[in-house]
C-alpha positions in Angstrom: 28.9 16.7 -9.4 30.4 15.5 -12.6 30.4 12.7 -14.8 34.2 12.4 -16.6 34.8 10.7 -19.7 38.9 10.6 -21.3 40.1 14.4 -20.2 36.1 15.6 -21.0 34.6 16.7 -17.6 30.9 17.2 -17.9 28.0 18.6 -15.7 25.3 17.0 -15.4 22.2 18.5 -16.4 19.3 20.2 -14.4 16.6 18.8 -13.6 13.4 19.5 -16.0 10.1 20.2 -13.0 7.0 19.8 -13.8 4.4 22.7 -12.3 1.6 23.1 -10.2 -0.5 26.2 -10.5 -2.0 26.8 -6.9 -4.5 29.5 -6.1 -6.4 30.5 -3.2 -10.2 30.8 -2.8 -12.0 32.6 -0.6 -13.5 30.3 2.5 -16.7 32.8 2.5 -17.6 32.1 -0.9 -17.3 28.5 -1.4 -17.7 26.8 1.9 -20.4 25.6 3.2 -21.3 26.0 7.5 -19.8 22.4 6.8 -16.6 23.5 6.3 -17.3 21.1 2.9 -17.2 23.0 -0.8 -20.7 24.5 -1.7 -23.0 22.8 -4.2 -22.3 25.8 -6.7 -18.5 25.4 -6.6 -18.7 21.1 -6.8 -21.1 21.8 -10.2 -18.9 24.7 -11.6 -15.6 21.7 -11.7 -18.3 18.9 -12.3 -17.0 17.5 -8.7 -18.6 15.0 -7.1 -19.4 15.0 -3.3 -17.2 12.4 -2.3 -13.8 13.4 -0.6 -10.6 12.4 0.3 -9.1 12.9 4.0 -5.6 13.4 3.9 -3.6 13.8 7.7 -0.6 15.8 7.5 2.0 16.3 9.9 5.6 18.0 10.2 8.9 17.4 11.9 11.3 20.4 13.0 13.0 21.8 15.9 13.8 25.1 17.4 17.2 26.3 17.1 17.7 27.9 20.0 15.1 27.0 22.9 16.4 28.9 25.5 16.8 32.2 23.6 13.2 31.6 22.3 14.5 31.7 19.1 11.2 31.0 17.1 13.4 30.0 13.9 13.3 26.3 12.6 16.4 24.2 12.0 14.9 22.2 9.0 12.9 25.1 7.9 15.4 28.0 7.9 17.7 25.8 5.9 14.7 25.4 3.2 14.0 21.3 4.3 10.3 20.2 5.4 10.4 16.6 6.6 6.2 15.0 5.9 4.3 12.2 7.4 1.1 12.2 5.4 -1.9 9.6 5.5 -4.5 9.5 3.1 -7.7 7.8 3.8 -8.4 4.2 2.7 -4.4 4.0 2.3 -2.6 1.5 4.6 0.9 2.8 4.7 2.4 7.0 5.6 4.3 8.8 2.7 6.6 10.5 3.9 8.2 14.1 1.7 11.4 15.5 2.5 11.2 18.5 0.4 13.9 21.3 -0.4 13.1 24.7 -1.7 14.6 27.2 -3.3 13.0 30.7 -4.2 12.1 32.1 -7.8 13.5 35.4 -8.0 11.8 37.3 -11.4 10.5 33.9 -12.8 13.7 32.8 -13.4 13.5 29.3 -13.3 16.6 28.2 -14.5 18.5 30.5 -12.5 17.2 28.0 -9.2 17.5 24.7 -10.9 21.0 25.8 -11.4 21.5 26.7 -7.4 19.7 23.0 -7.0 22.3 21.5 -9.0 24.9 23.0 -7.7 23.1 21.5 -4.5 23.7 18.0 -6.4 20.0 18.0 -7.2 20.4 17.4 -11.2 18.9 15.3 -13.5 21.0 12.1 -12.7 19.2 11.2 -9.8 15.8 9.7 -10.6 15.0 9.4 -6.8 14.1 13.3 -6.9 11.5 15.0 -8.4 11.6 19.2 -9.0 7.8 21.0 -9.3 7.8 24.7 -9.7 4.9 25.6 -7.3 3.2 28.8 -8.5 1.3 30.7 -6.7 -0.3 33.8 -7.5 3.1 35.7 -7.5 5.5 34.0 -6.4 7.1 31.0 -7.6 9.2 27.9 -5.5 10.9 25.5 -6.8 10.8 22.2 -5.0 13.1 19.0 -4.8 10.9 15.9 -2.7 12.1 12.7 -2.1 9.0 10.2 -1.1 9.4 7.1 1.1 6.6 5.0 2.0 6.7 3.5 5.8 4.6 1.6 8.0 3.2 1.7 11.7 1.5 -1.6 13.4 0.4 0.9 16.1 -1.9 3.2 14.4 -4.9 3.0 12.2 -7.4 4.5 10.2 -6.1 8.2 9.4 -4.3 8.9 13.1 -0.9 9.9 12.6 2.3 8.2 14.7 3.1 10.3 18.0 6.5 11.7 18.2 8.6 8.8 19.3 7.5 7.0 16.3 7.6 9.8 13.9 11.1 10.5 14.7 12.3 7.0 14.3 10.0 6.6 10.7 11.5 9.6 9.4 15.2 8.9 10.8 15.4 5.2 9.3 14.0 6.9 6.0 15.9 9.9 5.5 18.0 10.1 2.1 21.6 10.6 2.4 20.9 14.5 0.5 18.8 15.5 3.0 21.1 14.0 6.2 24.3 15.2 5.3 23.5 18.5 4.4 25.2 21.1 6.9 27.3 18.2 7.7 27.4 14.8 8.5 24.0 13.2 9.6 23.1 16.7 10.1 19.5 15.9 9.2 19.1 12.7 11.6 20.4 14.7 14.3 17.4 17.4 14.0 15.3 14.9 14.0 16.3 13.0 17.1 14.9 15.7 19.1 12.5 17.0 17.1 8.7 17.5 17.5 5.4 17.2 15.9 4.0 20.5 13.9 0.1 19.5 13.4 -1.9 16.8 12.7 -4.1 19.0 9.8 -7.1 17.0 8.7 -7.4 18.0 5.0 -10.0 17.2 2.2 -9.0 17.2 -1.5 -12.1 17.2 -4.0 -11.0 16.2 -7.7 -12.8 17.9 -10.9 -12.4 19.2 -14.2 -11.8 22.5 -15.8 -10.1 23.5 -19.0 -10.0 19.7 -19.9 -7.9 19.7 -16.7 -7.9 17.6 -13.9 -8.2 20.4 -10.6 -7.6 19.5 -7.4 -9.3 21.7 -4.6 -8.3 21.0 -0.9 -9.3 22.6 2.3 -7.3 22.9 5.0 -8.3 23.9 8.8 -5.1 25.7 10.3 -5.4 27.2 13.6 -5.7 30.9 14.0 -2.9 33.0 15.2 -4.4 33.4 18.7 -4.8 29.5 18.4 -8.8 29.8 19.4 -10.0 28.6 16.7 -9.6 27.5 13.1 -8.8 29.2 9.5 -9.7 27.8 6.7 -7.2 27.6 4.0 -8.8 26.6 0.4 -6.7 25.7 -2.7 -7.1 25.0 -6.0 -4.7 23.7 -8.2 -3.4 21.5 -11.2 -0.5 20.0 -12.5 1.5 19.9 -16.4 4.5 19.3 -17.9 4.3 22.2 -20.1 5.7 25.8 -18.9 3.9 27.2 -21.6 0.2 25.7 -20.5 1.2 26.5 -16.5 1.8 30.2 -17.4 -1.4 30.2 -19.5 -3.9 28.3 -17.5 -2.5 30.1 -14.6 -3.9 33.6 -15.8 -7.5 32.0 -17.5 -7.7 30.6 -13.7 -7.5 33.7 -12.0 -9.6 35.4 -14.7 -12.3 32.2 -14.2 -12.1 32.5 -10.3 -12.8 36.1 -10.1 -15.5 36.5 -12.3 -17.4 33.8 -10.1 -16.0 36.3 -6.5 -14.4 33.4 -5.8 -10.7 34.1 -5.7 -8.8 35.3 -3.1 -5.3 37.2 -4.6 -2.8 35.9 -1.9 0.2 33.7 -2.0 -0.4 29.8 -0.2 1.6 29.7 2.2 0.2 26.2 4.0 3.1 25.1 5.7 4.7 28.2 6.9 1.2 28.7 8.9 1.7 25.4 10.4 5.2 25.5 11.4 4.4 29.4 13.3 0.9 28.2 14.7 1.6 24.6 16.0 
């Protein structure tokens, strides 16, 4: 895409993400036979013992049903299609999020593949993050829309006739035309539910930072029973302060035996084990 002025043909610029350090802990060491964070963790971030409850839910098909192709049509093109609902809130958010991978840290080198996506810095409607795990590195474009639902309340989640029509009347033209025309829509007609995850976010400091630390039961891979995911992570502007505070984190988790050196991979696990 390109913005002409006289016989001047100019690209438009990339976008400029903000970042979100996330890091795993290890559910042994800081959860409770609750499933709620311990008393030592909620003092160590000055936390206080209320929560948040957020439900989370997905929207994807299978591309090939009778080969028992276990690839996604959403997912394999690097789309995740959102219905959340957070407690005490009276409307669903809904994310449709592309990502593209980091290779090396080089940032740039994806904002540029986004743009040439059409994902620059143009369109205020999108916003880029650069997730960043504890090696690897995403870059993410989401589009949010809010929507409503007479027929649910409290923190239950629409069923999948509903879903599907919340998330078709929402879906931005980016995300609907792009294999080809209402490509997105048409995944969605037939798609189905991957979840509901009840999740609870607990808010604290650290580093004169705000950190976020959610929990997060997925099922297990023999679907008896549950895993507990547990993240912590905050948010900045500033390259320079993610790539910092990302290393004092790590160094600060595992002197408490509190970290756990993998990668989040949150909704991967829920698209394979729902």
């Amino acid at each position: 895409m390109t913005n002409t002025v006289g016989s001047l043909t100019r690209a438009a610029p990339n976008m400029t993400p903000e970042y979100e350090v996330k890091l795993l802990l290890n559910p042994t060491a800081v959860l409770g036979t609750d499933g709620g964070l311990t008393g030592d963790i909620l003092s160590t971030f000055n936390m206080p013992s209320t929560v948040t409850k957020q439900n989370v839910q997905f929207l994807d098909k299978r591309r090939n049903v009778q080969c028992l192709d276990k690839s996604l049509e959403l997912f394999t093109e690097g789309w995740s299609v959102r219905i959340r609902k957070t407690e005490n809130e009276d409307d669903f958010e809904l994310t449709y999020k592309k990502r593209y991978t980091i290779t090396d840290g080089n940032i740039d080198a994806a904002l540029t593949k986004a743009n040439e996506d059409h994902f620059n810095a143009g369109d205020a409607k999108y916003e880029a993050q650069v997730e960043w795990g504890y090696q690897k590195q995403t870059l993410s474009i989401s589009r949010k829309k809010i929507a409503t639902d007479s027929e649910n309340g409290g923190m239950d989640l629409p069923g999948t006739s509903n879903s599907r029509a919340m998330a078709i009347d929402e879906a931005p033209d980016k995300f609907d035309d792009w294999l080809s025309r209402k490509w997105g829509t048409g995944v969605l007609a037939t798609s189905r539910i991957f979840g509901p995850v009840l999740a609870k976010r607990w808010i604290g400091r650290w580093s004169g930072m705000r950190l976020y630390i959610e929990v997060w039961p997925i099922h297990n891979p023999a679907r008896t029973g549950m895993e507990y995911i547990v993240e912590a992570s905050f948010k900045t502007d500033s390259h320079a302060e993610a790539s910092t505070n990302h290393g004092s984190l790590i160094t600060f988790l595992q002197g408490k035996d509190w970290f756990l050196a993998q990668d989040s991979l949150k909704t991967q696990l829920i698209m394979e084990r729902y």
